[in-house]
Backbone as a printed PyTorch tensor [residue, N CA C, xyz], in Angstrom:
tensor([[[ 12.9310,  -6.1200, -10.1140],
         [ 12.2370,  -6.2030,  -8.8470],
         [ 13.2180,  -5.8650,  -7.7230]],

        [[ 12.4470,  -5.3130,  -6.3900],
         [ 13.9670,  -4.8330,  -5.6810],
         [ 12.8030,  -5.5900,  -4.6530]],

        [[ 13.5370,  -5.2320,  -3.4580],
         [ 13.1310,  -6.1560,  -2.3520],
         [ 13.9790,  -5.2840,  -0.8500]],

        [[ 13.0340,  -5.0300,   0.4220],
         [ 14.0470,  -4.0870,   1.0600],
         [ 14.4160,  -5.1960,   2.2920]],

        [[ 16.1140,  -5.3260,   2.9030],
         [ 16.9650,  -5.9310,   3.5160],
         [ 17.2910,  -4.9270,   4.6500]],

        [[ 17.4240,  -5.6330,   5.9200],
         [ 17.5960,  -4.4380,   7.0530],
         [ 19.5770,  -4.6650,   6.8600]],

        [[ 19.9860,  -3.3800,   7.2830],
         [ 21.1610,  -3.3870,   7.1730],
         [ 21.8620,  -3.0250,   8.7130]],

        [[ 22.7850,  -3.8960,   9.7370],
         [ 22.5470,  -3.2660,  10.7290],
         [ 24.3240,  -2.9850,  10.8890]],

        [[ 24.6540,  -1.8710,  10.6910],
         [ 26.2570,  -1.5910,  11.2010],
         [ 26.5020,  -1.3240,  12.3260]],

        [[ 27.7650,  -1.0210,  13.1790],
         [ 28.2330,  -1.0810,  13.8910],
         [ 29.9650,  -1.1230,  13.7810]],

        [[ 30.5970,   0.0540,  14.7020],
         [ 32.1340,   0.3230,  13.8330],
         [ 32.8950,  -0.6550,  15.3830]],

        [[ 33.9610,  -1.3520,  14.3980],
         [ 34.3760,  -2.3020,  15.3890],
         [ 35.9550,  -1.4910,  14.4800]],

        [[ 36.8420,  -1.1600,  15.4180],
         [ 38.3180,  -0.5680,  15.3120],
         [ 37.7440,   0.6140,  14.4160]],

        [[ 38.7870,   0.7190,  13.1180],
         [ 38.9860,   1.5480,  12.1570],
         [ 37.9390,   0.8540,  11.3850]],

        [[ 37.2280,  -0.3170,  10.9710],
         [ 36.1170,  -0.4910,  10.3730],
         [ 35.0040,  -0.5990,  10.8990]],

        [[ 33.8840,  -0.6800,   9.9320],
         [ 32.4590,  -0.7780,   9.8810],
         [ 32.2550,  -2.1120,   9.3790]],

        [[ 31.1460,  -3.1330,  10.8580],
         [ 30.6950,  -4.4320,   9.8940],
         [ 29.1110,  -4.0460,   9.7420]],

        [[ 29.2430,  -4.3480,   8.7650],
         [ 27.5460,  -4.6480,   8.3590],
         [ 26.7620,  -6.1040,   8.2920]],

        [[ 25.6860,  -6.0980,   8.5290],
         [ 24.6880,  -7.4920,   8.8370],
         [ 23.2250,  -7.4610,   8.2250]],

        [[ 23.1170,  -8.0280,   7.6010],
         [ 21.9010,  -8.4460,   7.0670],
         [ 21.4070,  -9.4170,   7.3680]],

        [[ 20.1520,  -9.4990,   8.7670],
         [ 19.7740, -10.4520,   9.6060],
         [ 18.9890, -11.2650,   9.0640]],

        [[ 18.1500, -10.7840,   7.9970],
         [ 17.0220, -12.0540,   7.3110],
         [ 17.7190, -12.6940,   6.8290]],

        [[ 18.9700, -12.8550,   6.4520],
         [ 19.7470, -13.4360,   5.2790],
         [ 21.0510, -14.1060,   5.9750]],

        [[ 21.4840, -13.5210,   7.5100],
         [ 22.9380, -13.8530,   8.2010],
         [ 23.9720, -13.5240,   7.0080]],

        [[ 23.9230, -12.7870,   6.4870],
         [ 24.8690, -12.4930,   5.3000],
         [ 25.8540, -10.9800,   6.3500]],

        [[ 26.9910, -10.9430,   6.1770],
         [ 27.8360, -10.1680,   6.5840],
         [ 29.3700,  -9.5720,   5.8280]],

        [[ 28.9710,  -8.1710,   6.2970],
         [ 30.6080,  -7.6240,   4.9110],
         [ 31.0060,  -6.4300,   5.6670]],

        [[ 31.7780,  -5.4680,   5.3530],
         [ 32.6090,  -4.3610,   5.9570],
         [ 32.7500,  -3.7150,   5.1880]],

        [[ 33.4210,  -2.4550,   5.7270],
         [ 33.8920,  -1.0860,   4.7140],
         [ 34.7550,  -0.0620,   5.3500]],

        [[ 35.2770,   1.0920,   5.1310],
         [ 36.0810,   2.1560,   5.7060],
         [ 35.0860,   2.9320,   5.9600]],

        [[ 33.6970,   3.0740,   5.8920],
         [ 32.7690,   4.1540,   6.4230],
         [ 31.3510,   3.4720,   6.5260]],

        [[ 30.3730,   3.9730,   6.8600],
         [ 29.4960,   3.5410,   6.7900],
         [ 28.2880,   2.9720,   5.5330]],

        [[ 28.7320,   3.9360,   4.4210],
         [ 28.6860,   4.0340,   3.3270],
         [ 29.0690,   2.8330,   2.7910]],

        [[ 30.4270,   2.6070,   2.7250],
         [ 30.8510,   1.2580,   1.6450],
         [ 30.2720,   0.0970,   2.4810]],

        [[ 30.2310,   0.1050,   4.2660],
         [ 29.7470,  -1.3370,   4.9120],
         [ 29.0360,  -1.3810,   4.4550]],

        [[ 27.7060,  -0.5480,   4.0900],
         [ 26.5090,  -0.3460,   3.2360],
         [ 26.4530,  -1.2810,   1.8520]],

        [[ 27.3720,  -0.4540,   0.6230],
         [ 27.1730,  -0.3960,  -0.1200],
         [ 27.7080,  -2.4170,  -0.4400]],

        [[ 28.8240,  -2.3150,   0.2960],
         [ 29.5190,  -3.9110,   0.0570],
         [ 28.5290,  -4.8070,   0.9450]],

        [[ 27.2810,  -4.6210,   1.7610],
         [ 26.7720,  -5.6970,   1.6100],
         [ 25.9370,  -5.6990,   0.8440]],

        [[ 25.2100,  -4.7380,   0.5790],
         [ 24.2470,  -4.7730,  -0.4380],
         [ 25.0980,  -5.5310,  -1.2460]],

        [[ 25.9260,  -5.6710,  -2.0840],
         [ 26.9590,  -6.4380,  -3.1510],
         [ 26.6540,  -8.0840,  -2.8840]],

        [[ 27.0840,  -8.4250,  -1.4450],
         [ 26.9010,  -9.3770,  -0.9130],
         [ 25.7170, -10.1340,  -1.3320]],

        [[ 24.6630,  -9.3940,  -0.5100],
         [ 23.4330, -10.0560,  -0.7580],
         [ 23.0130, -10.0850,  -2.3360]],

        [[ 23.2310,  -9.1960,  -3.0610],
         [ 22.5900,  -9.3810,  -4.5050],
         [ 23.5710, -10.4460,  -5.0370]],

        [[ 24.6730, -10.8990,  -4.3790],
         [ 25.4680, -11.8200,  -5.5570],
         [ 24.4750, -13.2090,  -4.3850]],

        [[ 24.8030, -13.1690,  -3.7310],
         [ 23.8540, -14.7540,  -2.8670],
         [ 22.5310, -14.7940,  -3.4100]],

        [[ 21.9830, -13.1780,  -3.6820],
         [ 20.4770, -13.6360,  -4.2750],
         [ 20.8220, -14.5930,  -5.8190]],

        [[ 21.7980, -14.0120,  -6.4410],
         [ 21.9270, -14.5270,  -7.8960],
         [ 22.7200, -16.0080,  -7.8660]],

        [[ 23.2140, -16.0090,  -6.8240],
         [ 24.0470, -17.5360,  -7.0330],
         [ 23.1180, -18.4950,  -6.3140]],

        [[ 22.5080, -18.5790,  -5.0590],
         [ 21.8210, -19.1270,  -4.1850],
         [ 21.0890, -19.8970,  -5.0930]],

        [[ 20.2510, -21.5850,  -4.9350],
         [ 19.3240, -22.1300,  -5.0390],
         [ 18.2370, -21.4950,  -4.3550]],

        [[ 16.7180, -21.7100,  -4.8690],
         [ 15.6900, -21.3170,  -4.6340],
         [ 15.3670, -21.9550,  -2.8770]],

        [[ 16.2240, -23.0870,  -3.0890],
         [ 15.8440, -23.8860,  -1.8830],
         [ 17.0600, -23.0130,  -0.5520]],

        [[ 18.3130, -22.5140,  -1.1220],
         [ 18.5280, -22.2850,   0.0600],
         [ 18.3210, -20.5840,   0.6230]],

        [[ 17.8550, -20.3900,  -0.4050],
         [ 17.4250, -18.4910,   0.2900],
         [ 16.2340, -18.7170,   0.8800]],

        [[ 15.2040, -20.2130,   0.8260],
         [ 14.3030, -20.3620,   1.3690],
         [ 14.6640, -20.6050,   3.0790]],

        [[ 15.5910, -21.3080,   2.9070],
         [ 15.9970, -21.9640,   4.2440],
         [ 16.9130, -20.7780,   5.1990]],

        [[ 17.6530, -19.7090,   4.6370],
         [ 18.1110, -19.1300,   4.8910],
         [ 16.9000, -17.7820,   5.4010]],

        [[ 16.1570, -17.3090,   4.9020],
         [ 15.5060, -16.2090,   4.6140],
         [ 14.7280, -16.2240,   5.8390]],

        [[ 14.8470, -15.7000,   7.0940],
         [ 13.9870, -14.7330,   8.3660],
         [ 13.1530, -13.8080,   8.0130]],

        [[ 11.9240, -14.3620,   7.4340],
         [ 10.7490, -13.3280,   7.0250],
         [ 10.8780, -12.0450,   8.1180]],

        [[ 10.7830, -12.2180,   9.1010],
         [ 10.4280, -11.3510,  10.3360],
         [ 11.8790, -10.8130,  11.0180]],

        [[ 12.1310,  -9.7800,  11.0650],
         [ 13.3020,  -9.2220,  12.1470],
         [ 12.7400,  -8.4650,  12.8150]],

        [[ 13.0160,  -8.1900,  13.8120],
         [ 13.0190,  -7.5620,  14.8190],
         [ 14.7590,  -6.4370,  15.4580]],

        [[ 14.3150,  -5.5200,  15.1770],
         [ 15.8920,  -4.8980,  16.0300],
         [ 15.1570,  -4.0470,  16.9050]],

        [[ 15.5190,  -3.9870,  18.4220],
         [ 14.9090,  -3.0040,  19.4520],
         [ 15.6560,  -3.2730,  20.4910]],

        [[ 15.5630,  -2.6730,  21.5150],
         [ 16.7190,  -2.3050,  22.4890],
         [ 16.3020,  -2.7720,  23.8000]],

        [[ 17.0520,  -3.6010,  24.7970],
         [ 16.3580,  -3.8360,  25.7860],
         [ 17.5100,  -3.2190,  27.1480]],

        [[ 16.6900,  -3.3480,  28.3840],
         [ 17.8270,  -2.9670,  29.6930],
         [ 18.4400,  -4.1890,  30.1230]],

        [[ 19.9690,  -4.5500,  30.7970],
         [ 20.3990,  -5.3130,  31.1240],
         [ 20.9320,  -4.9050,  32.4010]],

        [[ 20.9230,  -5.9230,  33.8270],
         [ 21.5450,  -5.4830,  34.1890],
         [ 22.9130,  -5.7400,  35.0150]],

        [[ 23.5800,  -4.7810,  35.2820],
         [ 25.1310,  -4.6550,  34.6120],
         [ 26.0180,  -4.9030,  36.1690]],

        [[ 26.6260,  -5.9160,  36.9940],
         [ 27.1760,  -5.6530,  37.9960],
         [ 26.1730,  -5.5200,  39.5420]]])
């Protein structure tokens, strides 16, 4: 069974962090690719180690990512 996870990167120095908001789960990489690929890692080892009870408690059915104006000065 697969299940789809929003993945949201962003390059902070010479790395890439990645975020997985339904889950607050977070990992990195040298490109965008491995931030990718190493959280996906992340989350499938928390799916497999996690109690039923805490991916319940953890788990944000609903995300939202969208962009708003701020203003600046």
């Amino acid at each position: 069974m697969t299940k789809t996870f929003t993945a949201a990167i962003h390059r902070e120095g010479d790395t890439y962090v990645s975020l997985c908001p339904e889950l607050d789960i977070a990992s990195q990489g040298d490109s965008v690719d491995q931030a990718r690929d190493n959280l996906r890692e992340a989350v499938e080892l928390f799916l497999e180690t996690a109690s039923p009870q805490e991916i319940r408690d953890r788990l944000h059915e609903e995300v939202y990512i969208t962009s708003m104006e701020v203003k600046v000065g």
